[in-house]
C-alpha positions, 0 to 999 in steps of 0.5 A: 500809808503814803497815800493817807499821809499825802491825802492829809497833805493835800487837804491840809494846803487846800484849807491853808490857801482858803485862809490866805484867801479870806486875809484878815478876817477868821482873826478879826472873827475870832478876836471878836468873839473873844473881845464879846467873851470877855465881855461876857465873863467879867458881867457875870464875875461882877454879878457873882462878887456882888452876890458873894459880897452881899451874903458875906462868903467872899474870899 
């Protein structure tokens, strides 16, 4: 059981000195992605409330 937790251990601080290696961009990346997301999501949330508005089921 020791063994499987310290291999764990192990793994888990190599995958942390690589994001310290790489700084700030898996945040930018994500940020990004989450900016273009959003993006995305309120285009169709307008489409869908112009549709809803035109056939009189908005709420």
């Amino acid at each position: 059981m020791q063994k499987i937790v310290f291999a764990i251990g192990h793994f888990l601080e190599e995958t942390f000195k690589i994001l310290s290696w790489m700084g700030w961009m898996p945040i930018t990346l994500i940020s990004l992605l989450m900016g273009f997301g959003l993006i995305y999501w309120l285009g169709l949330q307008g489409k869908y409330s112009r549709k809803a508005s035109k056939e009189g089921t908005l709420i």
